[in-house]
Steps between C-alpha positions, in 0.01 A plus 500: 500500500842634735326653800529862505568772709263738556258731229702683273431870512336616169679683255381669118687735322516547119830291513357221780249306658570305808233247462704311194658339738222304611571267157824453642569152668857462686746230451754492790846735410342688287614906533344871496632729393346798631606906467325804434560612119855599401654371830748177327218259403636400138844484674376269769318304249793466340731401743246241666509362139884509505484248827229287375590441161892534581554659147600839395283441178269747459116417489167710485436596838107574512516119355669346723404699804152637451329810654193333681325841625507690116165536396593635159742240367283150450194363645528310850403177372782491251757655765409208714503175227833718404678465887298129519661406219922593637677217631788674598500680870293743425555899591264745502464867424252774690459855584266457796556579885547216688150545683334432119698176447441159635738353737624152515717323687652308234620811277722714545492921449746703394476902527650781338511836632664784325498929666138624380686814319703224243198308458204776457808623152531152388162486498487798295723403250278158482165680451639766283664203197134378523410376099108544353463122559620557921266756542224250288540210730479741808214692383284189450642366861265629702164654410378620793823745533503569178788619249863469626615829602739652282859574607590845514793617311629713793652266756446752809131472379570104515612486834233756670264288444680206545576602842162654625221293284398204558256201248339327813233651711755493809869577276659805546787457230578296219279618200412292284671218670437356892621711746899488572489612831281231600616227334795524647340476838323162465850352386689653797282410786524198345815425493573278747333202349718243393425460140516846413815679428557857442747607258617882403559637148842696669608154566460342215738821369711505720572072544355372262654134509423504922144592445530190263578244769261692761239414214660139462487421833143572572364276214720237595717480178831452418647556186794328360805678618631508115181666378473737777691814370337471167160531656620791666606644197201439372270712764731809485319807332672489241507181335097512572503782247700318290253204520192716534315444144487158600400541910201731429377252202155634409514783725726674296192628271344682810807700577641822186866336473397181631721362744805738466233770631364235788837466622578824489782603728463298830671800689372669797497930584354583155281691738755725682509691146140541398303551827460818704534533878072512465498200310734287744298670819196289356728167512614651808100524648453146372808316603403562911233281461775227539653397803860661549671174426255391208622898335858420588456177303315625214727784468789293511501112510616226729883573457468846630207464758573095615274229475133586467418183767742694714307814517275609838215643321 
């Protein structure tokens, strides 16, 4: 077995369980994918698929690119004979810190943050589309927590206790996910390692085909320059809704709408409308836990507050 780094912090929530990926063996280039909830993972998933495949063809994402830490989707030892089983570089999805993952030399990491105000209402909108069958799979998830907490109808009632509730004896936010504010943490004092990279949601917006090559160029691929605008094509917002019935694949049963409700807008600010100047003080309590630089980032992305690697703290 690839020697690993370290023992991966522990990690249960209704949604995950860091000790799944014990049943996980490395091969070398293989990729993680690794965000807190609602913060560009499909979209990464997608666009590492764009690279390695070098097709804009849609296919099932979950399928191709599996979610190693859900304890509510299959059973462990069918996840693993399902990754055993790809021959093609494999990619990776989870929702853990970086403390509760394992770390080898041989992968590579990407991250992606996204401002804790856009995430905490895409999350909302996520939890709220929730079908019976969702709210089955999570229920039976994990016993000892017990049923999946509902999601409120209100969204201010959403984000309070998003913001000041935490599922883990030592989490602060997040409810009923992992904690945000210190996810983001283990990925940013991280971030000098070599096979990480740390990618923004804003950027993806806002350069969309650069953020492509940044990608590109850390995995070491590169596409044919005739196919390379039509994979770009392929990763904007837009034709992923298009596509969507067919990247969600069996996912689209746990979401009302399927994936036209998964992929719901893919803007930022929704917030600025709905929240109160009490509900953003509690963001505003929670976000100087991070380092100034780590809050510029978050709030903003690499093309506004430079280079991650670049910052002092």
């Amino acid at each position: 077995m690839s020697e690993r780094q370290g023992r991966p912090k522990i990690y249960k929530t209704w949604a995950h369980d860091s000790t799944r990926w014990e049943y996980y063996e490395p091969r070398d280039g293989d990729v993680v994918i690794a965000t807190h909830s609602k913060c560009g993972t499909t979209w990464m998933q997608r666009i590492v698929s764009l690279l390695i495949f070098q097709s804009p063809e849609p296919i099932p994402v979950l399928e191709i690119s599996p979610w190693i830490d859900a304890r509510f989707i299959m059973p462990v030892e069918v996840l693993r004979d399902h990754i055993e089983a790809q021959r093609h570089r494999r990619f990776v999805k989870s929702h853990l810190p970086f403390d509760g993952l394992p770390h080898y030399e041989q992968i590579r990491y990407i991250h992606v943050g996204r401002d804790a105000r856009d995430a905490c209402m895409s999350f909302f909108n996520h939890c709220s589309a929730f079908t019976p069958a969702a709210y089955e799979a999570l229920d039976q998830s994990a016993p000892e927590l017990g049923p999946y907490p509902r999601c409120p109808e209100d969204p201010r009632e959403f984000w309070r206790r998003w913001f000041t509730r935490g599922v883990l004896a030592d989490a602060r936010d997040g409810y009923p996910d992992v904690s945000f504010f210190d996810l983001e943490a283990t990925y940013w004092r991280a971030r000098h390692a070599e096979n990480l990279l740390l990618v923004h949601y804003n950027d993806l917006k806002a350069d969309l085909e650069g953020e492509m090559r940044r990608v590109a160029q850390f995995l070491s691929i590169e596409p044919p320059r005739e196919v390379w605008p039509s994979l770009v094509q392929a990763a904007t917002f837009e034709a992923m809704k298009r596509d969507g019935k067919t990247l969600l694949g069996r996912a689209n049963d746990f979401f009302e709408g399927g994936a036209d409700r998964f992929l719901f807008k893919g803007s930022n600010g929704r917030w600025r409308d709905v929240m109160t100047a009490d509900d953003l003080a509690l963001y505003g309590k929670a976000a100087r836990r991070f380092t100034p630089e780590l809050a510029r980032w978050i709030e903003n992305g690499r093309l506004v507050a430079g280079d991650p690697r670049a910052a002092p703290d």
